[in-house]
DSSP file (Angstrom, degrees, kcal/mol; ACC not computed):
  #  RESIDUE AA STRUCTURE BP1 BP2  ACC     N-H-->O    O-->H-N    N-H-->O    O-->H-N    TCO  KAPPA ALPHA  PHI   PSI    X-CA   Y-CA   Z-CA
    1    1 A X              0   0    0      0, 0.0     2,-0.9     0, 0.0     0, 0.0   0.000 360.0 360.0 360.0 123.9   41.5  119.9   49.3
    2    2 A X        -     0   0    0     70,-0.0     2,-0.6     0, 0.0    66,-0.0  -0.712 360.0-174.1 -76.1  98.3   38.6  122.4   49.3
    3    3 A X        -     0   0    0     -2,-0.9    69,-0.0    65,-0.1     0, 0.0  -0.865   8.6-149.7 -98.5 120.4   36.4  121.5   51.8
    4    4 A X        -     0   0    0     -2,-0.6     2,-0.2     1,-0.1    68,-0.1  -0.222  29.0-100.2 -89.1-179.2   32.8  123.4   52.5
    5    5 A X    >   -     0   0    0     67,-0.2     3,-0.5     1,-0.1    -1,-0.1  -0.631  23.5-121.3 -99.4 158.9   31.2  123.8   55.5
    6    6 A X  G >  S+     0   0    0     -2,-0.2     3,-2.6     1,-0.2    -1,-0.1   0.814 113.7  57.3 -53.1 -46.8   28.5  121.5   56.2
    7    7 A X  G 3  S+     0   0    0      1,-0.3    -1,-0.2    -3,-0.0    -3,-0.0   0.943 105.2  49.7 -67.2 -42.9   26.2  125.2   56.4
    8    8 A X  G <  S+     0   0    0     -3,-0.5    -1,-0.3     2,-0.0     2,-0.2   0.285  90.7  96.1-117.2  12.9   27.0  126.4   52.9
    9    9 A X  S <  S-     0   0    0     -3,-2.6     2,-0.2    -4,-0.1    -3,-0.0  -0.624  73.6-122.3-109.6 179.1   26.1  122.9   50.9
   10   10 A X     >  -     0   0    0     -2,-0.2     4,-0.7     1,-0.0     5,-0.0  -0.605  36.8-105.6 -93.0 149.4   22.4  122.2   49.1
   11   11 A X  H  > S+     0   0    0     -2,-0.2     4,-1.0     2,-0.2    -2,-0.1   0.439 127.6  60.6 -37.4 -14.7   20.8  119.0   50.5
   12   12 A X  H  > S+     0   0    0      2,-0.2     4,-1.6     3,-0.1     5,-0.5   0.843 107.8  43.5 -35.5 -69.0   21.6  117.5   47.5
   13   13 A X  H  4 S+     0   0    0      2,-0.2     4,-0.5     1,-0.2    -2,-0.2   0.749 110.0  49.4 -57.0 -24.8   25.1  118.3   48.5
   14   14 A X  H  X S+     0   0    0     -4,-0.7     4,-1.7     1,-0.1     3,-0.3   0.936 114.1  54.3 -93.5 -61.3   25.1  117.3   52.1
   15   15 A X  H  X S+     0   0    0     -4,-1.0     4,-4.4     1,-0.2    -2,-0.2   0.686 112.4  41.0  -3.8 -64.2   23.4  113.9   50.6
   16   16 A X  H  X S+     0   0    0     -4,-1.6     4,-3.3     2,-0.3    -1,-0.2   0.866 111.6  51.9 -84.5 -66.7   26.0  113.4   48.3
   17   17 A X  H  > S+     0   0    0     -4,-0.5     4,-1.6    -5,-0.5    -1,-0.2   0.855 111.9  50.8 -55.5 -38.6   28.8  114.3   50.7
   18   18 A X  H  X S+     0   0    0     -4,-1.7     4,-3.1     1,-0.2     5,-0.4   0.918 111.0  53.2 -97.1 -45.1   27.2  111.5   53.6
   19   19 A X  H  < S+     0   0    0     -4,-4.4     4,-0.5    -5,-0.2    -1,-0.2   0.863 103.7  48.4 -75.6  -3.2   27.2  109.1   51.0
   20   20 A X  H >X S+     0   0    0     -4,-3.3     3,-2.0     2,-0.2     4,-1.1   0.996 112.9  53.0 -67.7 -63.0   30.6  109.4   50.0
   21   21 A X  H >X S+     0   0    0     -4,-1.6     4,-2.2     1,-0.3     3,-1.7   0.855 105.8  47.5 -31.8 -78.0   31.4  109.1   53.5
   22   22 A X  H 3X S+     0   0    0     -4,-3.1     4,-0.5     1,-0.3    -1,-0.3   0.725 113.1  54.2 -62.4 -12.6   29.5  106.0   54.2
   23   23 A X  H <> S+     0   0    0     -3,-2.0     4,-0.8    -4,-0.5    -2,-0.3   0.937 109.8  47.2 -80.1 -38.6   31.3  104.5   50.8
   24   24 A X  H <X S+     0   0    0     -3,-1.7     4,-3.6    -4,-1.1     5,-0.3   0.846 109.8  50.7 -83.6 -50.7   34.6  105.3   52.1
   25   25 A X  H  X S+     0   0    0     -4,-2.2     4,-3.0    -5,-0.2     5,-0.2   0.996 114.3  45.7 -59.4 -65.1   34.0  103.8   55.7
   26   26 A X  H  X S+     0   0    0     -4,-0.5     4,-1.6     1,-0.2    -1,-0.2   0.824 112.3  51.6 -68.4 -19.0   32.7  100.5   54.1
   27   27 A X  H >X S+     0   0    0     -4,-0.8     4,-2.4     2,-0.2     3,-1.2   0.981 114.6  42.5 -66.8 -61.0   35.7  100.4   51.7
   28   28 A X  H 3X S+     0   0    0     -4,-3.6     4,-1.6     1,-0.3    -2,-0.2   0.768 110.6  56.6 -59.0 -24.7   37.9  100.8   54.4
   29   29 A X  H 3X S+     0   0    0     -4,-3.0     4,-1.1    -5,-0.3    -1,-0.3   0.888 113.7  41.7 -47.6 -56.3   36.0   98.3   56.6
   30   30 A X  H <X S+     0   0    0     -4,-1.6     4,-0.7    -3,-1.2    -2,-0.2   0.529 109.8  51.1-107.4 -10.0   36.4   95.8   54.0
   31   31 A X  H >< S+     0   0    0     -4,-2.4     3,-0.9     2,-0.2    -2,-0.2   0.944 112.4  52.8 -85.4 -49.9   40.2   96.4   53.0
   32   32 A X  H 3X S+     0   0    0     -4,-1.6     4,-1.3     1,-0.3    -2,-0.2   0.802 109.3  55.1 -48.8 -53.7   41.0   96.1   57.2
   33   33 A X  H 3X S+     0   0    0     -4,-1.1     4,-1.5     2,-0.2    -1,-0.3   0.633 108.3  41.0 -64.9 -47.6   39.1   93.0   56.8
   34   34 A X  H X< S+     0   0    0     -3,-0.9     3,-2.0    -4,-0.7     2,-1.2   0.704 113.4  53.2 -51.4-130.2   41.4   91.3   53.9
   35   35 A X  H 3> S+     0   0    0      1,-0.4     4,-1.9     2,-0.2    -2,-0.2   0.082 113.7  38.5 -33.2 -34.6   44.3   92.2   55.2
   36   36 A X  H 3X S+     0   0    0     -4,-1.3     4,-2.1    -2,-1.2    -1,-0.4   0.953 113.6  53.4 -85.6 -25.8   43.7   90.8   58.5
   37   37 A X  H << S+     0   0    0     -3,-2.0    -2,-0.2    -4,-1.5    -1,-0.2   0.708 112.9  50.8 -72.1 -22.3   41.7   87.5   57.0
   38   38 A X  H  4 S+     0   0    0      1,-0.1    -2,-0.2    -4,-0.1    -1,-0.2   0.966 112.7  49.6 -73.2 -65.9   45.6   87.1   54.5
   39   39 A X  H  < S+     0   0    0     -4,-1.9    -2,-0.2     2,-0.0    -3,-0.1   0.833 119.7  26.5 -53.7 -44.1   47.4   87.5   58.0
   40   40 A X  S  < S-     0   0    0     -4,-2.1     2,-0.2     1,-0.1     5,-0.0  -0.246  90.0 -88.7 -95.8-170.1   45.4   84.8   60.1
   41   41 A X        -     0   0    0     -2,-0.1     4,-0.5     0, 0.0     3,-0.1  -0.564  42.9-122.4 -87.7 120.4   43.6   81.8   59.7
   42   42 A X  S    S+     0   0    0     -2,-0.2     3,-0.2     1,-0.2    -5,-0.1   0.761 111.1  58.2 -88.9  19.1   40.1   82.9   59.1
   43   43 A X  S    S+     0   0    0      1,-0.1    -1,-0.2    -6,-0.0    -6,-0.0   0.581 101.9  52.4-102.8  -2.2   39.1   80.9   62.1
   44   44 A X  S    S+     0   0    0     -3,-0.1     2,-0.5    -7,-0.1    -2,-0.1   0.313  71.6 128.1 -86.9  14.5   41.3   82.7   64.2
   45   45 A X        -     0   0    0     -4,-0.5     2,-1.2    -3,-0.2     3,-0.1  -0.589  53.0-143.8 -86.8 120.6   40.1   86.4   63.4
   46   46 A X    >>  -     0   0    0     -2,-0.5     3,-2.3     1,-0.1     4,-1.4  -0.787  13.9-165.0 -91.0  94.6   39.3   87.9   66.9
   47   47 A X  T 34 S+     0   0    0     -2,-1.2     4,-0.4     1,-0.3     5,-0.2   0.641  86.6  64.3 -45.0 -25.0   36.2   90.1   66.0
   48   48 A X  T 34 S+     0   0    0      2,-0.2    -1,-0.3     3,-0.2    -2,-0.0   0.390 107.4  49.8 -90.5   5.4   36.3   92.1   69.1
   49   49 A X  T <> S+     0   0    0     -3,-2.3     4,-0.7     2,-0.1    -2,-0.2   0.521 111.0  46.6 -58.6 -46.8   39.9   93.3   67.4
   50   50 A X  H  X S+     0   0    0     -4,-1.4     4,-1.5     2,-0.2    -2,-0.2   0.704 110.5  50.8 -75.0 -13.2   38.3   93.9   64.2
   51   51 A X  H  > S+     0   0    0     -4,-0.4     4,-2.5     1,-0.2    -1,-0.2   0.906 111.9  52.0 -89.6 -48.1   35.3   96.0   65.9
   52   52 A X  H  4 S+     0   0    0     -5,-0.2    -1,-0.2     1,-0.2    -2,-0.2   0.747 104.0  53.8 -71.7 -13.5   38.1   97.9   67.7
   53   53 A X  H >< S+     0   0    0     -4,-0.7     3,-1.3     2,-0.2    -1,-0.2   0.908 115.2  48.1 -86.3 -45.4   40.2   98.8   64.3
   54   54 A X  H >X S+     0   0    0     -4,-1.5     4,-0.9     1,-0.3     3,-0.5   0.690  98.9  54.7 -65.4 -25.9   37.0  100.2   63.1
   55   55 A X  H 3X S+     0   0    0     -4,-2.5     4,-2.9     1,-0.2    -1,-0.3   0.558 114.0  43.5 -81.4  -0.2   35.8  102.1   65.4
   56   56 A X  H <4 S+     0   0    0     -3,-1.3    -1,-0.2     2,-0.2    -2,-0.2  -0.029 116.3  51.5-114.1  47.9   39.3  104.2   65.5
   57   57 A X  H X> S+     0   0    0     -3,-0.5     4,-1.2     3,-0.0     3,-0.6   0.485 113.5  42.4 -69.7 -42.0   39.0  103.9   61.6
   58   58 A X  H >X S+     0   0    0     -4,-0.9     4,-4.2     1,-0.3     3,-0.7   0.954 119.3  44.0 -83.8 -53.7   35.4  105.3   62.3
   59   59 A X  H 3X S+     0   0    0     -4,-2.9     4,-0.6     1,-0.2    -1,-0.3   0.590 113.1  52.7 -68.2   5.3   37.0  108.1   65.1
   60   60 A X  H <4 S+     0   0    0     -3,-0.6     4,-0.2     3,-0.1    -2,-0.2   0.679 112.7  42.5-111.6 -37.7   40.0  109.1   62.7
   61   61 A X  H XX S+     0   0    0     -4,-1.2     4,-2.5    -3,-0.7     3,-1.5   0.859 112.0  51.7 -52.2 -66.7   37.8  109.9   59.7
   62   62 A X  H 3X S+     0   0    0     -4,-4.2     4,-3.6     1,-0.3    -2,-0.1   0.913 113.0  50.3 -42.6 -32.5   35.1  111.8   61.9
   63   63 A X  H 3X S+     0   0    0     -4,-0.6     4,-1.3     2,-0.2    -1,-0.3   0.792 110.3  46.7 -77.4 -19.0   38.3  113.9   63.3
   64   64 A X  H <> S+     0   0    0     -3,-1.5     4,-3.8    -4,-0.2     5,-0.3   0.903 114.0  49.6 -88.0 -29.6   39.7  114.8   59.8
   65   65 A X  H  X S+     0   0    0     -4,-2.5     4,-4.5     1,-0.2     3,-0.4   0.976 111.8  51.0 -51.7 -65.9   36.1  115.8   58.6
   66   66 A X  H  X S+     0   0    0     -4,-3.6     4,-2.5     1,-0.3    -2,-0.2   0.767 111.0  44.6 -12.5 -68.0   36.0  117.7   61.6
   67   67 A X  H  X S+     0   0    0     -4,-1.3     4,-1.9     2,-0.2    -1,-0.3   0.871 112.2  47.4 -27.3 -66.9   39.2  119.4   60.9
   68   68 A X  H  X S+     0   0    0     -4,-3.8     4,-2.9    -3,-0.4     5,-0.4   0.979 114.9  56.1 -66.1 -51.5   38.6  120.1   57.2
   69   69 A X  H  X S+     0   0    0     -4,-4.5     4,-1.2     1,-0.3     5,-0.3   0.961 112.6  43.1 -56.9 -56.3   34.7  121.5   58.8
   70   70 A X  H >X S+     0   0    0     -4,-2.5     4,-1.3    -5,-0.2     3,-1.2   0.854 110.2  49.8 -49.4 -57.8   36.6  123.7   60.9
   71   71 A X  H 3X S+     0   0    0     -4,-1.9     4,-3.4    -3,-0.3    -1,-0.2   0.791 110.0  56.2 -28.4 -54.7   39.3  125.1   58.5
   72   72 A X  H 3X S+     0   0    0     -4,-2.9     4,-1.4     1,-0.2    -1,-0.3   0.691 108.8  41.0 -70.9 -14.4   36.6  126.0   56.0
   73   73 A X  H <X S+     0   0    0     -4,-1.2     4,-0.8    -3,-1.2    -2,-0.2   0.624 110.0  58.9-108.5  -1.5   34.6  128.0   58.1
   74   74 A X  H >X S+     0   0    0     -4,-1.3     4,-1.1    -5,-0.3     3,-0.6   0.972 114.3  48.0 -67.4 -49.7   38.2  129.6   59.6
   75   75 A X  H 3X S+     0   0    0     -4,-3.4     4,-1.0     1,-0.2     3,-0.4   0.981 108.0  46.7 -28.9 -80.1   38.5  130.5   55.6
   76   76 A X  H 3X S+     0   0    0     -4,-1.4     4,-2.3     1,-0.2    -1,-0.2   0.697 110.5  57.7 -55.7 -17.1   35.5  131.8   55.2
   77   77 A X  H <X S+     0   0    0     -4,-0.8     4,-2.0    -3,-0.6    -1,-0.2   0.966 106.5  44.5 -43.5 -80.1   36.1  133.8   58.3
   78   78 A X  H  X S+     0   0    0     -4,-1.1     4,-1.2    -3,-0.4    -1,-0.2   0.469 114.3  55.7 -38.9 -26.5   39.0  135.4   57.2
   79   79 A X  H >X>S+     0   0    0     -4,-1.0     4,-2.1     2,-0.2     3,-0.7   0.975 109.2  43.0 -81.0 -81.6   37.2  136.0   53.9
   80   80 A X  H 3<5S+     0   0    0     -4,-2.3     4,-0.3     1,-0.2    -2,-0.2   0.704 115.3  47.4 -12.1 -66.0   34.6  137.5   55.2
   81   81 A X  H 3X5S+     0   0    0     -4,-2.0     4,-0.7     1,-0.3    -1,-0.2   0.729 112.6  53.2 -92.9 -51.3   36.8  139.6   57.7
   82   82 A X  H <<5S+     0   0    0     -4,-1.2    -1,-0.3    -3,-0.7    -2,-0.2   0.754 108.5  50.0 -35.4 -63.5   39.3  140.5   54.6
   83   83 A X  T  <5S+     0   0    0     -4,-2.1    -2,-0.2     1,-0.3    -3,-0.1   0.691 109.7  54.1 -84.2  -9.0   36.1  141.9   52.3
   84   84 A X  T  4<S+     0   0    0     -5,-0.6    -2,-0.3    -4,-0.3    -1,-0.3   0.980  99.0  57.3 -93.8 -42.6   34.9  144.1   55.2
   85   85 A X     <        0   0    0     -4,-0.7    -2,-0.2     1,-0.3    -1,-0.2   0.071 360.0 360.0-147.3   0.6   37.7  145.7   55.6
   86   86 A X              0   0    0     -4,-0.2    -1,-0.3     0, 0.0    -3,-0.1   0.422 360.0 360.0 -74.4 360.0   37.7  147.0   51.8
């Protein structure tokens, strides 16, 4: 997966990019949500469980973005570094 840096995209692009984001989070929000409402009783769903699966949904996503942000500008690094050196 090609990921760009946050610096190199259009506002269009960064747009685009935070709503995918925010599409992905609420998908996963609402599949965590089924799955536990099939396992229980839906009057037995402990919400201060479900708030806690989501926020390390929330921190587990931020870290892979992170990750990918970081990688692409080690790329571009190397690219850079690579095309001087020509």
């Amino acid at each position: 997966m090609d990921v760009e840096s946050d610096e190199d995209l259009s506002p269009e692009e960064k747009e685009t990019r935070s709503r995918t984001i925010a599409k992905i989070k609420s998908l996963l929000s609402k599949s965590s949500v089924r799955s536990m409402a099939e396992s229980m009783d839906a009057e037995q769903i402990d919400f201060s469980e479900l708030d806690k699966e989501l926020q390390q949904q929330e921190r587990i996503m931020s870290f892979h973005q992170a990750l990918a942000t970081e990688a692409s500008i080690k790329r571009n690094q190397v690219i850079a570094k690579a095309m001087s050196e020509c």
